[in-house]
C-alpha positions as protocol buffer text, in pm:
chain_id: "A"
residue {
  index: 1
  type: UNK
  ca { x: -1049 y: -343 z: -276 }
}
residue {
  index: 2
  type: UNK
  ca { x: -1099 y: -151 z: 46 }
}
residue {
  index: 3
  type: UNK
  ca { x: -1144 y: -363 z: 377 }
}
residue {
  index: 4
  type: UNK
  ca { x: -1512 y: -384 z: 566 }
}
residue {
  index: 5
  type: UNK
  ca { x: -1325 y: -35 z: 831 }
}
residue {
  index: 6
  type: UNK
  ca { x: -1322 y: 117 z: 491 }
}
residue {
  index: 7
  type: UNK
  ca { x: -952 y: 179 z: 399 }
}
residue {
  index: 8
  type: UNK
  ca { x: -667 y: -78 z: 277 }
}
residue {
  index: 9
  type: UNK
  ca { x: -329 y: -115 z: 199 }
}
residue {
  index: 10
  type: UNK
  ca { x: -138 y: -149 z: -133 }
}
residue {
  index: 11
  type: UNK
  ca { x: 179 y: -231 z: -185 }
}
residue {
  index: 12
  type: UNK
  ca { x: 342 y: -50 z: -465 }
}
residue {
  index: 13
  type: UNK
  ca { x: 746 y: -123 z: -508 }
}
residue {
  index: 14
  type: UNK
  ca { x: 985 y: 165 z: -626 }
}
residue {
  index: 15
  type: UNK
  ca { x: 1318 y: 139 z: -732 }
}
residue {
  index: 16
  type: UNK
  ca { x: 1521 y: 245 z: -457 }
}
residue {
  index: 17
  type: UNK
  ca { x: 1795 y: 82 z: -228 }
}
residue {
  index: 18
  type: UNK
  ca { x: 1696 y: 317 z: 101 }
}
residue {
  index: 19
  type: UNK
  ca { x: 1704 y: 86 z: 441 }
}
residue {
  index: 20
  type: UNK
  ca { x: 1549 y: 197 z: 749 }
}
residue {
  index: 21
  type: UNK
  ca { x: 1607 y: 51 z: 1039 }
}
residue {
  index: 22
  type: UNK
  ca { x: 1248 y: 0 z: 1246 }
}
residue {
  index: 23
  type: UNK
  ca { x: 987 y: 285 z: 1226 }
}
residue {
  index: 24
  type: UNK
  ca { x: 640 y: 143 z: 1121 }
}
residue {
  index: 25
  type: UNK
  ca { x: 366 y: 347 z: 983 }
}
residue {
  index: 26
  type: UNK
  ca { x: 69 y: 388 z: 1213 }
}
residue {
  index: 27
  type: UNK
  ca { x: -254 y: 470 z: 1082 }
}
residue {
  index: 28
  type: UNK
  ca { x: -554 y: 564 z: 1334 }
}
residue {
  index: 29
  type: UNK
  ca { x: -833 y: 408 z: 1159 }
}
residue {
  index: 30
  type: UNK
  ca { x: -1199 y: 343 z: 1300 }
}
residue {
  index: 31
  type: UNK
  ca { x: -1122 y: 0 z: 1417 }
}
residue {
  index: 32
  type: UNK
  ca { x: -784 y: 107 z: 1600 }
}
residue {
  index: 33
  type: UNK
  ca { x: -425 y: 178 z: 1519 }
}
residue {
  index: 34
  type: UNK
  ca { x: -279 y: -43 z: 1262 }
}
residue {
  index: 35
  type: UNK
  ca { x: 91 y: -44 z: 1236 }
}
residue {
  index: 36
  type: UNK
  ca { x: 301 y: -127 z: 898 }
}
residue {
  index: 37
  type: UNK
  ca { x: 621 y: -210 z: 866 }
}
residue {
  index: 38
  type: UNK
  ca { x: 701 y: -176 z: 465 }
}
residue {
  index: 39
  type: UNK
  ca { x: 963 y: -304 z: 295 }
}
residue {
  index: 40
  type: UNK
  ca { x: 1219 y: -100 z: 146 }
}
residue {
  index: 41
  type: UNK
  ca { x: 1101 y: 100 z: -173 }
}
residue {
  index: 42
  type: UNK
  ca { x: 713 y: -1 z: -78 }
}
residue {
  index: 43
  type: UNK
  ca { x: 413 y: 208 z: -34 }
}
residue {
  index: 44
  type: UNK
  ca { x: 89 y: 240 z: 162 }
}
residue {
  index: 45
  type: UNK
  ca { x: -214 y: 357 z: 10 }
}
residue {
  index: 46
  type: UNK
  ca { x: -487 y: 455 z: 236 }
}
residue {
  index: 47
  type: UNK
  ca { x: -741 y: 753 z: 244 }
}
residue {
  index: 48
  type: UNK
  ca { x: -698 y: 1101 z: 389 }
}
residue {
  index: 49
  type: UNK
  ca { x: -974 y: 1112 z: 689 }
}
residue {
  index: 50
  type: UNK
  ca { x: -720 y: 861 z: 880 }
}
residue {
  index: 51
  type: UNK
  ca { x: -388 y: 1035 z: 1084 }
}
residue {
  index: 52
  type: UNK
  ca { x: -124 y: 877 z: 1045 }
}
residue {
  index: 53
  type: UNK
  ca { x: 267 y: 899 z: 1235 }
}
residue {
  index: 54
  type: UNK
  ca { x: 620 y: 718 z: 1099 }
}
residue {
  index: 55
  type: UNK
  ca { x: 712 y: 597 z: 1388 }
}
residue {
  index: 56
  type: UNK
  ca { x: 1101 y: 709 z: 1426 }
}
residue {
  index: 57
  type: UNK
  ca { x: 1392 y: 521 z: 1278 }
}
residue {
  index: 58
  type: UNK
  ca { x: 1681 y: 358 z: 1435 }
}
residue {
  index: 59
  type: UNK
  ca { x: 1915 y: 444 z: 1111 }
}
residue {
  index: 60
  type: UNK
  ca { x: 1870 y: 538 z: 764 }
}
residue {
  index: 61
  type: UNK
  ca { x: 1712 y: 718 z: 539 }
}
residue {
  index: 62
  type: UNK
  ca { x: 1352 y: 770 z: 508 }
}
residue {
  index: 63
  type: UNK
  ca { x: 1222 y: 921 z: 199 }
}
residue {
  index: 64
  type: UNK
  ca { x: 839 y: 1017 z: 135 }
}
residue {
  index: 65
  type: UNK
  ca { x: 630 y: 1029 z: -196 }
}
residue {
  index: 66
  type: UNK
  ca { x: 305 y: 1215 z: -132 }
}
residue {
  index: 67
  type: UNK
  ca { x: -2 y: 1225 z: -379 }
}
residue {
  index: 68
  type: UNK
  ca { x: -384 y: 1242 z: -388 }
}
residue {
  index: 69
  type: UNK
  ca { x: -684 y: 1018 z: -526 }
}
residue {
  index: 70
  type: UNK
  ca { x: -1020 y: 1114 z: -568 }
}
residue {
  index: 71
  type: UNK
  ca { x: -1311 y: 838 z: -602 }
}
residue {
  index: 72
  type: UNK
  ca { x: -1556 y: 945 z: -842 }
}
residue {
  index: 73
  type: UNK
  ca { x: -1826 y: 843 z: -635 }
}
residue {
  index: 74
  type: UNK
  ca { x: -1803 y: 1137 z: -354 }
}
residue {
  index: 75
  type: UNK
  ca { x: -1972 y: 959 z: -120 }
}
residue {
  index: 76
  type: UNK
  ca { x: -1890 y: 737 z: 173 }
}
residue {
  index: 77
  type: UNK
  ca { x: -2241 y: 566 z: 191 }
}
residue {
  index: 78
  type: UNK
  ca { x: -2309 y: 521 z: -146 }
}
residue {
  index: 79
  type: UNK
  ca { x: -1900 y: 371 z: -221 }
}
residue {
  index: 80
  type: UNK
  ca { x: -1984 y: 129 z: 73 }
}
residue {
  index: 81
  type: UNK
  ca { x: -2305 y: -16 z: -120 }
}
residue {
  index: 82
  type: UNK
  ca { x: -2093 y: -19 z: -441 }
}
residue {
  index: 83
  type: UNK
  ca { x: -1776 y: -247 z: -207 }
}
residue {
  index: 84
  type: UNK
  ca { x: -2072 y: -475 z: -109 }
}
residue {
  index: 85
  type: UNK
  ca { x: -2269 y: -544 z: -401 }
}
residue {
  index: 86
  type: UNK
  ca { x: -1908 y: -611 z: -589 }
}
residue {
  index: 87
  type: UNK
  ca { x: -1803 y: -837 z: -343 }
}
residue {
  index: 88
  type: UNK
  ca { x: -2183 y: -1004 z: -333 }
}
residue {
  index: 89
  type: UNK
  ca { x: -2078 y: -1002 z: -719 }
}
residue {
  index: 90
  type: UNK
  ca { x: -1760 y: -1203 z: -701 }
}
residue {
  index: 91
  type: UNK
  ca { x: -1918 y: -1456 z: -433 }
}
residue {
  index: 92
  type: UNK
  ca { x: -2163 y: -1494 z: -706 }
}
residue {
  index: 93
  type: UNK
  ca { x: -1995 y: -1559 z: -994 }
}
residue {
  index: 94
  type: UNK
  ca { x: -1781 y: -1854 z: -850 }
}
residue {
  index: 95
  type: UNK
  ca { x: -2133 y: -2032 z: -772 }
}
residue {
  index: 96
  type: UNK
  ca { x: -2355 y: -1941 z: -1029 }
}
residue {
  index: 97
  type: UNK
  ca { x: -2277 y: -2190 z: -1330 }
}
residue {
  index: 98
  type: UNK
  ca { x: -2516 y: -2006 z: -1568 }
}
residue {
  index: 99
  type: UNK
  ca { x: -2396 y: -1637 z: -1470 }
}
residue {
  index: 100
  type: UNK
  ca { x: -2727 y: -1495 z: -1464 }
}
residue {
  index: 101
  type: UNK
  ca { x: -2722 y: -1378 z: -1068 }
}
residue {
  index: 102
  type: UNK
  ca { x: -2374 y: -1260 z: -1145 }
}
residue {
  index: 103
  type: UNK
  ca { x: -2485 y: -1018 z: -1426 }
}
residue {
  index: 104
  type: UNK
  ca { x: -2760 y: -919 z: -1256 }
}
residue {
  index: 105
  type: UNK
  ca { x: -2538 y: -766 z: -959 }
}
residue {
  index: 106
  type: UNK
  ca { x: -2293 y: -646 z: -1194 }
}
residue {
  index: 107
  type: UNK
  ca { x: -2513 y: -426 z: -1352 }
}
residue {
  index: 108
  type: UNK
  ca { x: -2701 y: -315 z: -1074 }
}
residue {
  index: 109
  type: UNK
  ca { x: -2351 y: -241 z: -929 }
}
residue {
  index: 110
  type: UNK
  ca { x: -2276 y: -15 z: -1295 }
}
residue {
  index: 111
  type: UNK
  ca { x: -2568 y: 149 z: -1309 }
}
residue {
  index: 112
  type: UNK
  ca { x: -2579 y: 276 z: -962 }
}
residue {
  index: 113
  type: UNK
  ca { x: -2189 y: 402 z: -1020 }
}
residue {
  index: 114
  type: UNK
  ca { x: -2294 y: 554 z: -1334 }
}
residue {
  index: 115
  type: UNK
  ca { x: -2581 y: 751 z: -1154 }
}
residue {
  index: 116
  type: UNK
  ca { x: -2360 y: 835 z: -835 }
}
residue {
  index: 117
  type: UNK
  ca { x: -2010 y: 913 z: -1023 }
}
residue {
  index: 118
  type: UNK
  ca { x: -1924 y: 1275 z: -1049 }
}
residue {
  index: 119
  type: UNK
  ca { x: -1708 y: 1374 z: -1354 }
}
């Protein structure tokens, strides 16, 4: 799930034996600059509004796998209301014995994706 600044980082490995010696990836988000240093054959995952640099390698081979995501709901507003009321969900559900709150949340949570998703 994406962080409270909006963006987050998944790992994803690939099978690969490349080695790079330093060389983080830096990615300007609204909070400030936050540098990565994958692993071997791992990727970040973060979205497009945020500019990004690979910091230069000391040896190796750096190879890049570029793709694009769209979230069905378009915007950033209404995706932030959807983050919050699933993670008001989750806090929920661990509490609520009966499940009742939880449900509640989860389908005020669906319903507003189903009204805000674009297909």
């Amino acid at each position: 799930m994406p962080s409270r600044s909006g963006w987050t980082v998944r790992s994803r490995s690939f099978s690969t034996t490349l080695r790079v010696t330093r060389g983080e990836l830096v990615i300007n988000t609204t909070p400030g600059e936050q540098h990565l240093k994958l692993e071997p054959s791992d990727a970040a995952i973060y979205p497009t509004q945020y500019v990004h640099c690979v910091e230069e390698g000391a040896s190796g081979e750096r190879l890049a796998y570029v793709t694009w995501m769209e979230s069905l709901v378009r915007d950033l507003g209404q995706r932030e209301v959807l983050y919050d009321l699933a993670i008001a969900a989750e806090h929920v559900h661990k509490l609520d014995t009966q499940r009742e709150a939880f449900m509640m949340l989860e389908k005020a949570r669906f319903n507003l994706l189903r009204m805000w998703a674009e297909t």
